[in-house]
C-alpha positions in Angstrom: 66.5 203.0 -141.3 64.4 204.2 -138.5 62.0 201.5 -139.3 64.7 198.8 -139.0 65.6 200.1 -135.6 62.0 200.4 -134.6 61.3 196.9 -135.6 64.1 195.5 -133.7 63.2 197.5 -131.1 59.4 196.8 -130.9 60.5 192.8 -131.2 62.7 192.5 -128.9 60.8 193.5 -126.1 57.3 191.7 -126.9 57.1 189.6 -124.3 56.0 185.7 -125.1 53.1 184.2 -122.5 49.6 183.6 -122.5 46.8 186.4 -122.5 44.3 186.8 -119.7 41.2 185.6 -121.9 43.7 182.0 -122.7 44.1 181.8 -118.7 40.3 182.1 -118.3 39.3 179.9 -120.9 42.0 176.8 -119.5 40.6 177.9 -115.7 36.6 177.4 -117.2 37.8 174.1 -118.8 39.4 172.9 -116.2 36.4 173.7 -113.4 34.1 171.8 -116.0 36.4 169.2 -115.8 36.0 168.8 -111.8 32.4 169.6 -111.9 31.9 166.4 -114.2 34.9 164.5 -112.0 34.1 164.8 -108.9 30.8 163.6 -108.2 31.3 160.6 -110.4 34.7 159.1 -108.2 32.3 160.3 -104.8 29.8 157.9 -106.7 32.9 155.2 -107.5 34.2 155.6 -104.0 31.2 154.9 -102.4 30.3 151.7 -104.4 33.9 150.4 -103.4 33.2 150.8 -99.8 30.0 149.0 -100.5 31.5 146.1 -102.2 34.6 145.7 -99.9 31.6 145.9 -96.7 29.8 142.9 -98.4 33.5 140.9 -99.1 34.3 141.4 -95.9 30.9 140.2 -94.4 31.0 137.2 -97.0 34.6 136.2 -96.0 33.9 136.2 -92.0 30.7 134.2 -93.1 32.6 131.5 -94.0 35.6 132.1 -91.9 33.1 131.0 -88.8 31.5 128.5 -90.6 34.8 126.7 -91.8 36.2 127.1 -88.1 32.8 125.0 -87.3 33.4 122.6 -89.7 36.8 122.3 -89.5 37.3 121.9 -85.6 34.8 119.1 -85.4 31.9 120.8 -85.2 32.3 124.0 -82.4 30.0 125.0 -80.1 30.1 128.9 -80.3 28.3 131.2 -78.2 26.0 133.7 -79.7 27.1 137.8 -78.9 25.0 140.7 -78.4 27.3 144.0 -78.8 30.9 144.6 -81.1 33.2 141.8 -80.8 36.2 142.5 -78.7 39.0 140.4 -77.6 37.5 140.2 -74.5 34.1 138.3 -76.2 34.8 134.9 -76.0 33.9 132.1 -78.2 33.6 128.5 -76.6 34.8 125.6 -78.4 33.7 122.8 -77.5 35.0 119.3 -79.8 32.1 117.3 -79.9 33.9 113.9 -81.3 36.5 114.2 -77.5 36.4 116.1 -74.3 38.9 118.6 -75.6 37.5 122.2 -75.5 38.9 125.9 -75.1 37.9 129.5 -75.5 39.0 131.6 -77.9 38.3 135.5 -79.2 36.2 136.2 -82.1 39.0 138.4 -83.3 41.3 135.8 -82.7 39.8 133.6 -85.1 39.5 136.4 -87.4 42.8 137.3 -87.2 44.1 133.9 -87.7 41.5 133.5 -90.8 43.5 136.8 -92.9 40.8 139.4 -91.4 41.8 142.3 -89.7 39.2 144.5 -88.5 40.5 148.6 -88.6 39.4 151.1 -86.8 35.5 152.2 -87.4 35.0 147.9 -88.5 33.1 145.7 -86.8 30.7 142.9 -86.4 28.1 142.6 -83.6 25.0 140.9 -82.9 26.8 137.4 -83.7 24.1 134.6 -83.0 24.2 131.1 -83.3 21.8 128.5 -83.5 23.0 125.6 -82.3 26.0 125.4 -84.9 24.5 127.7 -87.0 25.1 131.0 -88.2 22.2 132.8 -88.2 22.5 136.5 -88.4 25.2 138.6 -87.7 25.8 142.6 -88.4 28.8 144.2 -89.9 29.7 147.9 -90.6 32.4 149.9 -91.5 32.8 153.8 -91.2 30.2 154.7 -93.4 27.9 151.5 -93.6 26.4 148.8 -92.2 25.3 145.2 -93.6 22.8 142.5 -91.6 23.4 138.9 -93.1 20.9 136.1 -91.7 21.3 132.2 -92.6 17.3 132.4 -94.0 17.6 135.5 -96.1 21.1 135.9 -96.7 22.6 139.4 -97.3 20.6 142.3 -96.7 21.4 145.6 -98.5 24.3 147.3 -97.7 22.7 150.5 -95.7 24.3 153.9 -95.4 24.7 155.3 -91.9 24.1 158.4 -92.8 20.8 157.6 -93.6 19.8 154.7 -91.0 21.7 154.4 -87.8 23.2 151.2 -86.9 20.7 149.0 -85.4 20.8 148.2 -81.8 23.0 145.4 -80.8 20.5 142.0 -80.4 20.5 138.8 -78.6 18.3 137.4 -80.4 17.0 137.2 -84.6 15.3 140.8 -85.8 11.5 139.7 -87.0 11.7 139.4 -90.8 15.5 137.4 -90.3 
């Protein structure tokens, strides 16, 4: 009889949960987990920034060159530093006498880009009516694009600051 009461006794107070050593052993899984995580979506993140920098740099490519086209053949004006709405773009309609200014960002705007806060493009310069080399850079890189070579690689600031803002084609552009 004692045994019975002992028994019921003894079970009804074991108390149901996890031992330390189970704890430890999820906690070590787990860290392995974030060790092996971690560095690979740094790795992913980074690449996305890297393709959305040379999208964006491919889509105000042809943004300016289809406002060219498109308006009869502008006349824009080359700029040296980040475009502001204070840079202005002359457009000039060759086939009439029609001509006006408008931003850089205004055209950008209107064209479905919006630069954020740490974009931008600078060292816009034309040759006659065409593009030939432009800079743009978001918070963590920067990409050149010249009408001769193209896209350059997409840089990391980190590593290489932004170059100066130019007036005229780098040598090798």
């Amino acid at each position: 009889m004692t045994e019975m009461i002992l028994k019921r006794h003894l079970g009804k107070n074991k108390k149901k949960g996890f031992t330390l050593i189970e704890l430890i052993v999820v906690i070590v899984i787990i860290a392995i987990i974030a060790a092996i995580a971690v560095p690979a979506l740094t790795r992913y993140i980074g690449t996305a920034e890297k393709r959305a920098l040379q999208a964006q740099a491919h889509n105000v490519q042809l943004v300016f060159q289809a406002e060219k086209t498109e308006k009869y053949n502008l006349a824009f004006t080359s700029v040296a530093g980040p475009i502001t709405d204070t840079l202005v773009v002359n457009v000039a309609y060759t086939p009439t006498t029609i001509s006006y200014t408008e931003t850089y960002n205004n055209i950008l705007n209107s064209n479905g880009i919006n630069l954020k806060a740490g974009e931008g493009i600078q060292s816009i310069i034309w040759d006659g009516n065409t593009l030939r080399y432009f800079v743009i850079y978001n918070d963590n890189y920067w990409l050149p694009f010249s009408s001769t070579r193209g896209f350059g690689e997409v840089v990391d600031k980190s590593a290489t600051a932004l170059p100066a803002a130019v007036t005229t084609v780098p040598t090798g552009w």
